[in-house]
C-alpha positions as CSV (number, residue, x, y, z in Angstrom):
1,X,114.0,78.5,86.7
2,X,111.7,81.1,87.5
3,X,109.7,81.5,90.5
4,X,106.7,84.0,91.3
5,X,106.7,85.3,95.2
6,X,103.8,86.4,97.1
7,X,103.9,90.2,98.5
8,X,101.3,92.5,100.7
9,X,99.7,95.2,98.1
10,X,99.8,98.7,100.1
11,X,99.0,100.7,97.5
12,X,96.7,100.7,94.0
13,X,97.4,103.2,91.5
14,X,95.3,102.0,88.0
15,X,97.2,98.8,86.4
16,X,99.6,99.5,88.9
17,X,100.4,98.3,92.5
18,X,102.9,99.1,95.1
19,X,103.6,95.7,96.9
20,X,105.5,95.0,99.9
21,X,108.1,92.2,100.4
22,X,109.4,91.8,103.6
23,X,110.1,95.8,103.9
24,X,111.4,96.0,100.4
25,X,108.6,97.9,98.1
26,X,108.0,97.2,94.9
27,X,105.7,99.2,91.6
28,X,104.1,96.0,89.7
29,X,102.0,95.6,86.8
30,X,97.9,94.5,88.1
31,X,96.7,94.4,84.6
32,X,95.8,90.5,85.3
33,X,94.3,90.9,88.7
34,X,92.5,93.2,90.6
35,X,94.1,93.5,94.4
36,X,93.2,95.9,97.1
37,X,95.2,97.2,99.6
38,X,95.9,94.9,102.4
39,X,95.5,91.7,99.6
40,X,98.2,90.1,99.2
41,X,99.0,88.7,95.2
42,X,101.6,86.4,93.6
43,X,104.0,88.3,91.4
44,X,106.0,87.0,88.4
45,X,108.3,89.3,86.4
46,X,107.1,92.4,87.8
47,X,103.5,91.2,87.1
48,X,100.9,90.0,90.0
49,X,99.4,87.2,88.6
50,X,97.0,86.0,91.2
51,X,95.2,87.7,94.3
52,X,96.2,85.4,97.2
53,X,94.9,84.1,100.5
54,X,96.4,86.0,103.3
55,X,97.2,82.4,105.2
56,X,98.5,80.9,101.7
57,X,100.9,83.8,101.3
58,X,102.3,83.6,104.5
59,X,102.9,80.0,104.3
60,X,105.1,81.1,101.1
61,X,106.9,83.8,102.5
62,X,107.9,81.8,105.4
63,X,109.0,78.7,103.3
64,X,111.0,81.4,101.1
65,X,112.8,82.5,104.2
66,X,113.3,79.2,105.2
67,X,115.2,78.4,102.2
68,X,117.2,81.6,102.1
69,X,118.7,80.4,105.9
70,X,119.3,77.3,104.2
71,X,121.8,78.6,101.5
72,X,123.1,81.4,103.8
């Protein structure tokens, strides 16, 4: 199963994006999308595939870590 999760972009460099996940940054591919800083974006396989509503993408990041409790 594969699952896309929803990060904060802090940087834009071209096609490329550095996006933040809970502390953890990450370079990703933006060829899809075109995010600013302070968007956030839904990223599958290293890929953000969709520019994101800031109250949508927190709902997700909460459920995520919601679920991560679960199995801890």
């Amino acid at each position: 199963m594969c699952i896309a999760i929803p990060g904060k972009v802090v940087e834009v460099d071209g096609a490329r994006a550095r996006v933040d996940y809970s502390g953890n940054q990450v370079t990703v591919n933006t060829g899809l999308v075109e995010p600013k800083v302070g968007q956030y974006v839904l990223v599958h396989a290293g890929c953000a595939i969709e520019v994101m509503e800031k109250d949508k993408a927190e709902e997700l990041i909460e459920l995520f870590a919601d679920i991560e409790e679960l199995g801890a």
